[in-house]
C-alpha positions as CSV (number, residue, x, y, z in Angstrom):
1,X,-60.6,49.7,13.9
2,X,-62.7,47.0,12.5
3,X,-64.4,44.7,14.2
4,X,-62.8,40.9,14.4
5,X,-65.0,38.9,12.5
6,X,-65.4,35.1,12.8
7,X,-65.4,34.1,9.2
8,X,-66.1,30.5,8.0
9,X,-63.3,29.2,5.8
10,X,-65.0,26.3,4.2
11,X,-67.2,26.6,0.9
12,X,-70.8,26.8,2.4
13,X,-73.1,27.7,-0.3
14,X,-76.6,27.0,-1.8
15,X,-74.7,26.9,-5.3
16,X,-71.8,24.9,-6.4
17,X,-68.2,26.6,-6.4
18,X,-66.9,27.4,-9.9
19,X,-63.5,26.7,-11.5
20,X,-63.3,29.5,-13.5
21,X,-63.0,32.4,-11.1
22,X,-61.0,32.7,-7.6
23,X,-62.7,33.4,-4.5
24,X,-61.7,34.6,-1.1
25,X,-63.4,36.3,2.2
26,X,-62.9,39.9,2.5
27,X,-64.3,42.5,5.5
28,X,-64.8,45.9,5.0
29,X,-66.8,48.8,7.1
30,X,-69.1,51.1,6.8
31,X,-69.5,54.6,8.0
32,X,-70.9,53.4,11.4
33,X,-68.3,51.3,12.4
34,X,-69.8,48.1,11.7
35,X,-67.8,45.8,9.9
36,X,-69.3,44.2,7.2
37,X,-68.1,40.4,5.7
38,X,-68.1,39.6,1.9
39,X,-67.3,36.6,-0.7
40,X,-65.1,38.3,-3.1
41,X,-65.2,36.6,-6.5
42,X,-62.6,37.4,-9.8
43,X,-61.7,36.1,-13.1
44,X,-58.7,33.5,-12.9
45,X,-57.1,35.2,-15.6
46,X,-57.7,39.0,-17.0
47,X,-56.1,42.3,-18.0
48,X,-55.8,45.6,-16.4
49,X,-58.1,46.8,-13.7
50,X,-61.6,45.1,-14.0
51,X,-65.5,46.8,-13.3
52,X,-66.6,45.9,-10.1
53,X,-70.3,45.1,-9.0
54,X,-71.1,44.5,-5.1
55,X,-74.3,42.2,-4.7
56,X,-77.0,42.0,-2.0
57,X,-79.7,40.2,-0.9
58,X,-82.7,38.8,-0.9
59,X,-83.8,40.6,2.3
60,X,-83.3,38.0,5.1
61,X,-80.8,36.2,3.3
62,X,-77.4,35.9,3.4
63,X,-74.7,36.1,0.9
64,X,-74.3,32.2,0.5
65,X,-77.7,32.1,-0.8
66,X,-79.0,33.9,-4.1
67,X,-76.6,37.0,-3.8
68,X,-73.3,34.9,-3.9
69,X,-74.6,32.8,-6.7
70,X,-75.2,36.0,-8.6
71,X,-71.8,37.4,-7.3
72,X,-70.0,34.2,-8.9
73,X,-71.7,34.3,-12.1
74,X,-71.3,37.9,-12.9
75,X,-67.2,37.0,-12.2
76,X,-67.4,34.3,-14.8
77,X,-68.4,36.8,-17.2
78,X,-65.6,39.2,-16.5
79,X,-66.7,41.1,-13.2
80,X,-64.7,41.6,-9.7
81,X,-67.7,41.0,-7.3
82,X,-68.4,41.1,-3.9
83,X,-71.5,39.3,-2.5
84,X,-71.8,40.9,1.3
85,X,-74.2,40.6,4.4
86,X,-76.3,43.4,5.4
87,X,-75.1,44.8,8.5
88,X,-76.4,42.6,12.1
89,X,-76.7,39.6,9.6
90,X,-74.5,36.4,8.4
91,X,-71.0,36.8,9.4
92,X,-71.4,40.8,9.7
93,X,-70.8,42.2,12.5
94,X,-72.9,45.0,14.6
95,X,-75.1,44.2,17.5
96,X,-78.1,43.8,18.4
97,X,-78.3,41.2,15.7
98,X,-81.2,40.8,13.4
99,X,-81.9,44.8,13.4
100,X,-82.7,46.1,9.5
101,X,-82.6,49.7,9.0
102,X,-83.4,51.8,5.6
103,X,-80.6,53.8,6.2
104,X,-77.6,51.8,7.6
105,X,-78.9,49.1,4.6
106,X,-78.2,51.6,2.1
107,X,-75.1,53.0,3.5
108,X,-73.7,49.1,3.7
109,X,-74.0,49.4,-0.1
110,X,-72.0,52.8,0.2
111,X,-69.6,50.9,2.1
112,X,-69.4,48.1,-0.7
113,X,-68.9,50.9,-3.6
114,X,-66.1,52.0,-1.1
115,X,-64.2,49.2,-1.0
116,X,-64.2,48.5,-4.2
117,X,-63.5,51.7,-5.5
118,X,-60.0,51.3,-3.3
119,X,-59.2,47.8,-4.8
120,X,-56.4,48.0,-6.5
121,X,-57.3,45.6,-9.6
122,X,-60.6,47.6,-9.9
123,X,-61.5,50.8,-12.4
124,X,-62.7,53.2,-9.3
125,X,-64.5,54.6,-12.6
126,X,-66.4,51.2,-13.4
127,X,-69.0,50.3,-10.3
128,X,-72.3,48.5,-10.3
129,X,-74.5,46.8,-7.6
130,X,-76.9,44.7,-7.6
131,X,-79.6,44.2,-5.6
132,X,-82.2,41.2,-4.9
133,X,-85.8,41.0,-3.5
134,X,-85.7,43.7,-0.5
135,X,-82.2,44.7,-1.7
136,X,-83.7,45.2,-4.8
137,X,-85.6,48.7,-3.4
138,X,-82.4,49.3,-1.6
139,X,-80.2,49.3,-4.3
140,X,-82.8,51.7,-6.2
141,X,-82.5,53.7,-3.0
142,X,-78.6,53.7,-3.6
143,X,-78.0,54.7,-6.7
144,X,-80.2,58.1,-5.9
145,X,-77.8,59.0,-3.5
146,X,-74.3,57.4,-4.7
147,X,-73.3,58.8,-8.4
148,X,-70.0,56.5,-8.1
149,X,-72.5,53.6,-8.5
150,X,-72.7,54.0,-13.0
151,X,-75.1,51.3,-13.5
152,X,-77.6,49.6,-10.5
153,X,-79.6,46.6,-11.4
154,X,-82.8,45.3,-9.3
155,X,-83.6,41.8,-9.3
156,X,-87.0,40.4,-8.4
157,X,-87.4,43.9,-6.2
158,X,-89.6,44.7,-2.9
159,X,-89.8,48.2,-1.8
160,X,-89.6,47.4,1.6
161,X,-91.1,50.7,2.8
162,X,-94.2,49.8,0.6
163,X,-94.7,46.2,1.9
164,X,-94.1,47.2,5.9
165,X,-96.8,50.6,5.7
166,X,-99.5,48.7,3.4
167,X,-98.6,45.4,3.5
168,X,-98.4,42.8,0.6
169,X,-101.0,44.6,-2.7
170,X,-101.3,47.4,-0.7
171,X,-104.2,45.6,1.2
172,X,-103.2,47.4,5.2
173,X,-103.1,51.0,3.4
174,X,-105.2,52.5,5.7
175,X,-104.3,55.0,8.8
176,X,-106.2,52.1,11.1
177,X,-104.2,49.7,9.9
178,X,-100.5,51.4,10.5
179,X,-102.1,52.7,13.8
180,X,-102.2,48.6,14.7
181,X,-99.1,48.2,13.6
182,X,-97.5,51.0,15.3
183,X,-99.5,49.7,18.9
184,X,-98.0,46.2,18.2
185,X,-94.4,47.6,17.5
186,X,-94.3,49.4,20.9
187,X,-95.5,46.9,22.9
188,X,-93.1,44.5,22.0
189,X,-90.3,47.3,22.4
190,X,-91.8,47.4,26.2
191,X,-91.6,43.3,26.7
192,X,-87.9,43.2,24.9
193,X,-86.8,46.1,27.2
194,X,-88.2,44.4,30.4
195,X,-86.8,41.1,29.2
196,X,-83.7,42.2,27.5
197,X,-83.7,39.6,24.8
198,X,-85.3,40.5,21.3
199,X,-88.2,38.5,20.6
200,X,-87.9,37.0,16.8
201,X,-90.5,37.4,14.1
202,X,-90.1,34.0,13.1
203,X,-88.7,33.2,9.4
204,X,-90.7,31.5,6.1
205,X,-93.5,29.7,7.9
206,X,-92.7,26.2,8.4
207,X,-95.1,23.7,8.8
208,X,-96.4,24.8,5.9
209,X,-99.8,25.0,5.8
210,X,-101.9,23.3,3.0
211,X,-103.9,26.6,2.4
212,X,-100.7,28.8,2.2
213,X,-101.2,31.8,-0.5
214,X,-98.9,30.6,-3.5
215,X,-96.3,33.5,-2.9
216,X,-95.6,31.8,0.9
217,X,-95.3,28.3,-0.8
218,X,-93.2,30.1,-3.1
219,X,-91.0,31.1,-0.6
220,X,-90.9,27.9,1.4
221,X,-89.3,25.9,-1.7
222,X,-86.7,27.9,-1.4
223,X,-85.5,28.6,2.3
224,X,-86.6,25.7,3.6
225,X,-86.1,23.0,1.7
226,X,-82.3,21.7,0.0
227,X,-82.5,24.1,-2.5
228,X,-81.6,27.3,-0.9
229,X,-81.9,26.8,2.9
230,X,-78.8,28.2,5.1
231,X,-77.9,27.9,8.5
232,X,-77.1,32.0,9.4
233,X,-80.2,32.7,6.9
234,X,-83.4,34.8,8.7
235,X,-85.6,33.7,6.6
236,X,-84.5,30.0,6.5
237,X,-84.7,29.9,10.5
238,X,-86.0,32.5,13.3
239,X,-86.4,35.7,11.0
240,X,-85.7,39.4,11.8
241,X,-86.5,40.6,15.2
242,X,-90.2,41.6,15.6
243,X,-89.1,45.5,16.2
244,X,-86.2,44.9,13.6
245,X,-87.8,46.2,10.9
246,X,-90.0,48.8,12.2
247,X,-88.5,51.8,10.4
248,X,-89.6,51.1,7.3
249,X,-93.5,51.7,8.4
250,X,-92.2,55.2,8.3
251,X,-89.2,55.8,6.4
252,X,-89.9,56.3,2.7
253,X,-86.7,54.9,0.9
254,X,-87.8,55.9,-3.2
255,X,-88.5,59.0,-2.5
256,X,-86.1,60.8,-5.4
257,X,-85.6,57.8,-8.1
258,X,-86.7,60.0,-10.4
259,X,-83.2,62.1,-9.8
260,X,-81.3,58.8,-10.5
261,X,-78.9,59.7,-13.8
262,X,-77.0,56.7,-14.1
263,X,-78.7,53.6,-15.8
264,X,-80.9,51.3,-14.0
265,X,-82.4,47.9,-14.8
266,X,-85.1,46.6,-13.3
267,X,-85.7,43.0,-13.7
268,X,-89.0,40.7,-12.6
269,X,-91.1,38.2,-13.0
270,X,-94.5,38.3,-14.7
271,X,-96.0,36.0,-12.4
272,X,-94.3,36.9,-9.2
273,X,-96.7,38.2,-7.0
274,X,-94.4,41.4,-6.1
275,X,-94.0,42.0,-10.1
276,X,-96.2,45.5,-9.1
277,X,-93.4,46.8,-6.6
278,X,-90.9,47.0,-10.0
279,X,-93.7,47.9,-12.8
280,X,-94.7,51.1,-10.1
281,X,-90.8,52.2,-9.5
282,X,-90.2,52.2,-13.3
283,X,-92.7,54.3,-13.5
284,X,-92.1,56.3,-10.4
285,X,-88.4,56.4,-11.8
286,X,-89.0,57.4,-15.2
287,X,-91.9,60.5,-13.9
288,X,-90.0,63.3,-15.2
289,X,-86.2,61.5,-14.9
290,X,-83.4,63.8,-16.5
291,X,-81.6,60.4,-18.1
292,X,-84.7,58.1,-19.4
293,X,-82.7,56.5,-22.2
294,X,-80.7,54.8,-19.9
295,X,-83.2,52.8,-17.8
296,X,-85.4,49.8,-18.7
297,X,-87.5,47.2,-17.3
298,X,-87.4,44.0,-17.9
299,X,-90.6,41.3,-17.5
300,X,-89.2,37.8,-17.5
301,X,-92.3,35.4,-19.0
302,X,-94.1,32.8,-16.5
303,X,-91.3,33.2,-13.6
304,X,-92.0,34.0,-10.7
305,X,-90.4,35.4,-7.5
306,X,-88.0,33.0,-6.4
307,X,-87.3,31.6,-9.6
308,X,-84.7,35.6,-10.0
309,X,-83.0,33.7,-6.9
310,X,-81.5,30.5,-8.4
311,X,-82.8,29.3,-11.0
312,X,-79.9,29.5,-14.1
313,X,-82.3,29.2,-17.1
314,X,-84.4,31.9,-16.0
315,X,-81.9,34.5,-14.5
316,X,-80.9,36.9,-17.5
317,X,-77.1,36.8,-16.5
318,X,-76.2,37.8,-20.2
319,X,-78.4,40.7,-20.3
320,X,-77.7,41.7,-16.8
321,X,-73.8,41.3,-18.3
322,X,-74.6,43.1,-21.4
323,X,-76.0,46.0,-19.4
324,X,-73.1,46.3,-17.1
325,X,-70.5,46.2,-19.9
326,X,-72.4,48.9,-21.9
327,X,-72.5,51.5,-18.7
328,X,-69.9,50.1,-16.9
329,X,-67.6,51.8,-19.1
């Protein structure tokens, strides 16, 4: 039975609501019982069953922020989409709240492909995802385990794993350094046991200081100012838990990309400072891959990180169409 989700009814986005395609809040679950809730997006007016794409992230966002936006515009170009949040996030359900995990992450984009592939208006034959930031990695993660997803496109992508093990440029990739972490992590579980409350992490810095690196700055413009901030957003407000994302200091989740046959697009920045995560899982990807000709990367000129979240003249949603139209098929 699925769990009774409090959904908002009013339009709450970052983004303004479009004429051209209908929209309506959906729930679905995932193989551990947690219900998951979405923003389902279609064309007002179409033929036969449509492709379906299911869109997530940024990691610590939720899906009235830069997933919905690309949800809605991917439905103006002919798409069913669903935009959901991660599971113990937004309207989702599962508890404790504020808990990440590599695996239950990936299997709530399992869950997504399953829903869709039971729509009835959908081509069980025609699914893609989409995944930004963090969910970028994840989504790379999914489509080497789900061959029902055809065609997987990462957007401005973290590898999660990478960043919690050896920190942002791989500057904390040192056994010292993880063993730190490690002591830090387990301490806190003790204090959250003993107070049985999870202390939070704490979301985008905020003041922000003068002397912030340029990727923090970056990140501040958008979560916490007009432009993208949202009330149920982690990153916009108190963040994960501290122990919520522990897993990823030791839980690998690229480890057989290579072994992905379906086609992949990989989309970044040239100036974001993550750009390296997506130029070193193309290349990780394409290291001996039995389908090369079907993946690519893409390097957007002078944008940077945030700029893949919202910003319409620098988002490629024609190519990112093109490509789903060519596969999706």
């Amino acid at each position: 039975m699925e769990e009774k989700l409090n959904l908002v009814k009013e339009w709450d986005k970052t983004f303004p609501k479009s004429e051209e395609v209908n929209h309506r809040k959906v729930t679905f679950h995932n193989r551990y019982g947690i219900t998951l809730a979405a923003d389902l997006y279609e064309p007002k007016t179409y033929e036969g069953k449509l492709s379906a794409i299911a869109v997530c992230g940024p990691f610590g966002a939720v899906k009235e922020q830069a997933s919905g936006l690309y949800a809605q515009e991917m439905a103006k170009r002919g798409f069913l989409t669903i935009a959901f949040d991660p599971s113990y996030t937004g309207e989702s359900g599962g508890t404790p709240r504020y808990m990440a995990s590599p695996d239950i992450n990936t299997e709530d984009f399992q869950a997504a492909v399953d829903f869709l592939s039971v729509q009835k208006n959908v081509d069980s034959d025609k699914i893609g995802i989409i995944g930004i930031c963090g969910w970028g990695g994840l989504a790379l993660n999914t489509a080497s385990i789900d061959t029902r997803v055809k065609a997987t496109v990462a957007s401005t992508m973290y590898d999660m794993s990478r960043v919690g093990s050896k920190g942002y440029f791989d500057a904390n990739d040192s056994e010292k350094e993880r063993y730190q972490l490690r002591l830090n992590y387990n301490a806190q579980r003790i204090k959250d046991y003993k107070s049985g409350t999870y202390q939070r992490a704490g979301g985008v810095i905020d003041p922000l200081p003068e002397d912030a690196p340029f990727y923090v700055k970056d990140y501040y413009d958008y979560y916490k100012t007009q432009r993208g901030y949202h009330k149920r957003s982690l990153n916009s407000n108190d963040g994960w838990n501290v122990i919520g994302t522990m897993s990823f200091l030791n839980q690998p989740i690229l480890q057989y990309t290579n072994e992905i046959r379906n086609a992949v697009l990989i989309i970044h920045g040239e100036k974001a400072h993550s750009c390296y995560m997506s130029q070193d899982a193309y290349q990780a990807m394409m290291n001996h891959n039995p389908c090369p000709d079907n993946k690519e990367l893409m390097i957007i000129p002078d944008a940077v990180h945030t700029d893949l979240y919202d910003q319409m003249d620098i988002i490629p949603f024609d190519k990112i169409a093109d490509f789903m139209n060519t596969y999706l098929k």
